[in-house]
C-alpha positions in Angstrom: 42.7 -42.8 -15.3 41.8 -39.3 -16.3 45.2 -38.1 -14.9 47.0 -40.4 -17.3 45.2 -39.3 -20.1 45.7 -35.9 -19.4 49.7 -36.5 -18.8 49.5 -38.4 -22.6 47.7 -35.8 -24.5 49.4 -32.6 -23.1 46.8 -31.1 -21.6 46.4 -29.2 -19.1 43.3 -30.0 -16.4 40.6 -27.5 -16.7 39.9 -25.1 -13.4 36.5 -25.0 -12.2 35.0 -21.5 -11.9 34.8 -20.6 -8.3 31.3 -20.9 -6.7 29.7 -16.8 -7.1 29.0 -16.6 -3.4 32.7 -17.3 -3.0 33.4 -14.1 -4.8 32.6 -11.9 -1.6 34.3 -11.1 1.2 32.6 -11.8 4.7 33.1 -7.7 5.1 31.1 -7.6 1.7 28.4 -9.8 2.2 27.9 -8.0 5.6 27.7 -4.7 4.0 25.0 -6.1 1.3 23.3 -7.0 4.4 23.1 -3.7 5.9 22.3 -2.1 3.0 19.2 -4.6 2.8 18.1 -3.7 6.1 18.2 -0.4 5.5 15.9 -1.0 2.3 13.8 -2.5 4.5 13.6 -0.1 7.0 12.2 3.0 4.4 9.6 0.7 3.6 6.2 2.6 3.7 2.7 0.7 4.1 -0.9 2.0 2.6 -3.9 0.8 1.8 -6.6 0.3 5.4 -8.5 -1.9 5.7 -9.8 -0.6 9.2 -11.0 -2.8 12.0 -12.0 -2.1 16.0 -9.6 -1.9 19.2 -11.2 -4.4 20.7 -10.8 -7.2 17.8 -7.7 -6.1 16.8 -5.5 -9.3 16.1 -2.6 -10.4 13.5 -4.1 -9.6 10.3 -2.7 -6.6 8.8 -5.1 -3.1 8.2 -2.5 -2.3 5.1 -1.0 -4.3 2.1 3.1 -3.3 1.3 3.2 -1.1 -1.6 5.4 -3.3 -3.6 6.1 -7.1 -2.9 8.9 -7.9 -0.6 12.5 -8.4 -2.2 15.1 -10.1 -0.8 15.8 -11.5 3.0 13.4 -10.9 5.4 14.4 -8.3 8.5 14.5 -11.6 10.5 16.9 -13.5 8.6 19.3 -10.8 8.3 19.9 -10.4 12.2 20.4 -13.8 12.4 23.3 -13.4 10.4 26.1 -14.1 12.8 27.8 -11.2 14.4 26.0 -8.4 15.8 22.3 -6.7 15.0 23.0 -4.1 12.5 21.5 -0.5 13.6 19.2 1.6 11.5 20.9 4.1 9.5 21.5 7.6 11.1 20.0 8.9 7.8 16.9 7.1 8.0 16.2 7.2 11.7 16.6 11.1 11.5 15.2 12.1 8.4 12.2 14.5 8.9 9.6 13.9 5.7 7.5 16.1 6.5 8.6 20.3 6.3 6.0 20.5 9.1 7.8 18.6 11.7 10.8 20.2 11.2 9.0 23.7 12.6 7.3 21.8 14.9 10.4 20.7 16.2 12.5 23.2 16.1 9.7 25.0 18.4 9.6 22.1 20.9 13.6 22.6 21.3 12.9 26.5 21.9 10.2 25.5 24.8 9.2 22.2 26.9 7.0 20.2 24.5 5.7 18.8 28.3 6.3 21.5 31.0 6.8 19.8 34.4 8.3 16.3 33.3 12.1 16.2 33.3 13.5 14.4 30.6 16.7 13.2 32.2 15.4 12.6 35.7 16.3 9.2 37.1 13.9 6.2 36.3 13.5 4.2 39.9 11.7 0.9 40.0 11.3 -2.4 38.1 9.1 -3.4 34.9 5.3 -2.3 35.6 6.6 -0.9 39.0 8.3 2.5 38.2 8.1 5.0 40.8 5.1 7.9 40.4 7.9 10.5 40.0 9.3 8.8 37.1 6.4 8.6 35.1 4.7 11.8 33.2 1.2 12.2 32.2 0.6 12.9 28.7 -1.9 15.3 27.3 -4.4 12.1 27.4 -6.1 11.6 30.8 -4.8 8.3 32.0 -2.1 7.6 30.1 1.9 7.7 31.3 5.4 6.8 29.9 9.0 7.2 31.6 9.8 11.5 31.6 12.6 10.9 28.2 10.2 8.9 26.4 7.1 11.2 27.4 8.9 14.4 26.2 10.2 12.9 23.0 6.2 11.6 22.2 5.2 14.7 23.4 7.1 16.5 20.6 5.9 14.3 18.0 2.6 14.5 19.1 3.1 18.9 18.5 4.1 17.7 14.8 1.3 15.5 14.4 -1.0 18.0 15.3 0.4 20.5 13.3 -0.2 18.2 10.3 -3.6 16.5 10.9 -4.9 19.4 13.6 -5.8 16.9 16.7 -3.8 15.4 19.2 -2.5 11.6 18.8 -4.6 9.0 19.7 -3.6 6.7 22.6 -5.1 3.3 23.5 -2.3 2.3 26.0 1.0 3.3 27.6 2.9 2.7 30.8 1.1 -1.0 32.1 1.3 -1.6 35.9 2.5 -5.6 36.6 -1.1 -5.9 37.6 -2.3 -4.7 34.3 0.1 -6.7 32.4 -1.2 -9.4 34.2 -5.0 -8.6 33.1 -4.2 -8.1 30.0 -2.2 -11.6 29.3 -5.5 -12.8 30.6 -7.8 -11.4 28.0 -5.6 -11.7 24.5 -3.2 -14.4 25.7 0.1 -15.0 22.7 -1.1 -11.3 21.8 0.4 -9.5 24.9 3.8 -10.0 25.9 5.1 -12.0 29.2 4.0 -10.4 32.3 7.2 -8.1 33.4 9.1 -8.1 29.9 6.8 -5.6 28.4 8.0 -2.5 26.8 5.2 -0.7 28.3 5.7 -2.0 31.6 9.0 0.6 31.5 7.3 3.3 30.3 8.5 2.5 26.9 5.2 1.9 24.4 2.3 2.7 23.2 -0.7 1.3 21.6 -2.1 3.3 18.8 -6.0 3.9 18.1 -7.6 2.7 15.6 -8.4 5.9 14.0 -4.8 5.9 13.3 -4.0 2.6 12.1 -6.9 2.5 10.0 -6.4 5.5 7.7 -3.8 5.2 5.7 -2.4 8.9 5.4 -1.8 9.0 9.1 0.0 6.4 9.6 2.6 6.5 6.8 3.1 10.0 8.0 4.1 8.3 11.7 5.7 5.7 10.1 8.0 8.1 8.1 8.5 10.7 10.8 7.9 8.9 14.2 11.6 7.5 14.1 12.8 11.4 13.8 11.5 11.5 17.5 13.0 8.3 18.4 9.7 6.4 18.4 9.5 3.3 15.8 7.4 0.5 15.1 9.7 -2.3 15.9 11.0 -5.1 13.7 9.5 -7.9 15.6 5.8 -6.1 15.3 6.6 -5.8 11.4 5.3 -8.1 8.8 7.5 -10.9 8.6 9.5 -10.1 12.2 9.9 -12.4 14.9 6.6 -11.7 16.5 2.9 -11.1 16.2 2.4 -8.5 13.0 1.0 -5.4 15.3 1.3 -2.3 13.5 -0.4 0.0 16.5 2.7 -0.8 18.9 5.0 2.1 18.5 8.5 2.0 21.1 10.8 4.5 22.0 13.8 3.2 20.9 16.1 5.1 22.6 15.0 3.8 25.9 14.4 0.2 24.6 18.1 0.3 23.9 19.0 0.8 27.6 16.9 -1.8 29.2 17.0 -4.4 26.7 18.1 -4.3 22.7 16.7 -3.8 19.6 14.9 -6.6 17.7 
């Protein structure tokens, strides 16, 4: 009926504007979503609220500086297509003028004399070989020799900042410890042989770092030059529980596993 009226009267049928989210390209609309992630990924935290080792759980010891904008880190990677990577200029900016001394001294001498960063990593999750582990400068505590040097290295930054040494609850986990410690904090630990730090991979910060505020944006912001990161899932609003202590090295996350 409107046809015929149209064909009558002369005129022409009006076009309907196209939808706005039609405007964009897939290519665009990808690249607006890397471009959030990489917002997302400078984002700095503040504000302790402190809290004990023992009763840590999901709530968070700081508050975002600014409310969240747009997608969450979550609902960008499930974009289809594969996980965007952190930009190169975030991932190896140095913040701090002080880490950039102390690194350039760890490059002119072993930041951990007797571990070998490249040497071959032999074993399974929470069953690596002795010799592929290194001790770190806290009794007890081991990760696999590349991650150990690179912490090691950041830890000589750290120091040279706050004038101590960085404060370690956890590190490499034997598949027996793994096991004992699903027993005690159940959905807070990870699956007994998928843990990061049953390859040597994580650590589990103190409290004395995650409760003051000033040290940990200053890991948050310079960790990731050293290849250690608090990953996405551990963030507020990733895919897992929100645990600010658990720092990975990413590089090595990257070979056994990906980045989420």
């Amino acid at each position: 009926m409107r046809e015929a009226e149209r064909a009558r009267s002369g005129r022409k049928p009006r076009k309907r504007p196209a939808p706005a989210h039609a405007a964009a390209s897939p290519g665009q609309r990808w690249a607006t979503r890397l471009t959030v992630l990489g917002s997302l990924a400078a984002a700095t935290i503040a504000v302790p609220l402190g809290g004990d080792d023992a009763a840590v759980g999901d709530e968070s010891p700081f508050a975002l500086d600014t409310s969240p904008q747009g997608p969450t880190t979550l609902e960008v990677l499930r974009q289809p297509g594969p996980p965007p990577r952190t930009s190169a200029a975030i991932a190896a900016e140095v913040r701090d003028s002080r880490v950039t001394v102390a690194a350039s001294r760890s490059s002119e001498r072993d930041p951990l004399p007797g571990c070998d960063p490249d040497a071959p990593v032999e074993g399974s999750n929470g069953r690596l070989a002795d010799h592929s582990l290194c001790a770190l400068w806290q009794e007890g505590e081991r990760l696999r020799p590349d991650a150990a040097v690179a912490l090691s290295a950041l830890n000589e930054a750290f120091r040279a900042r706050f004038g101590r040494n960085l404060c370690l609850v956890d590190s490499y986990r034997s598949l027996a410890s793994q096991y004992s410690v699903k027993a005690s904090r159940g959905y807070l630990a990870a699956t007994p042989g998928r843990s990061m730090h049953g390859w040597g991979l994580a650590i589990d910060l103190c409290s004395k770092e995650t409760g003051n505020a000033e040290v940990y944006r200053w890991l948050w912001e310079n960790g990731p030059a050293y290849g250690w990161e608090n990953p996405p899932w551990a963030q507020r609003g990733g895919s897992g529980k929100y645990e600010p202590w658990h720092f990975e090295y990413r590089p090595g996350v990257e070979e056994v596993s990906y980045w989420h």
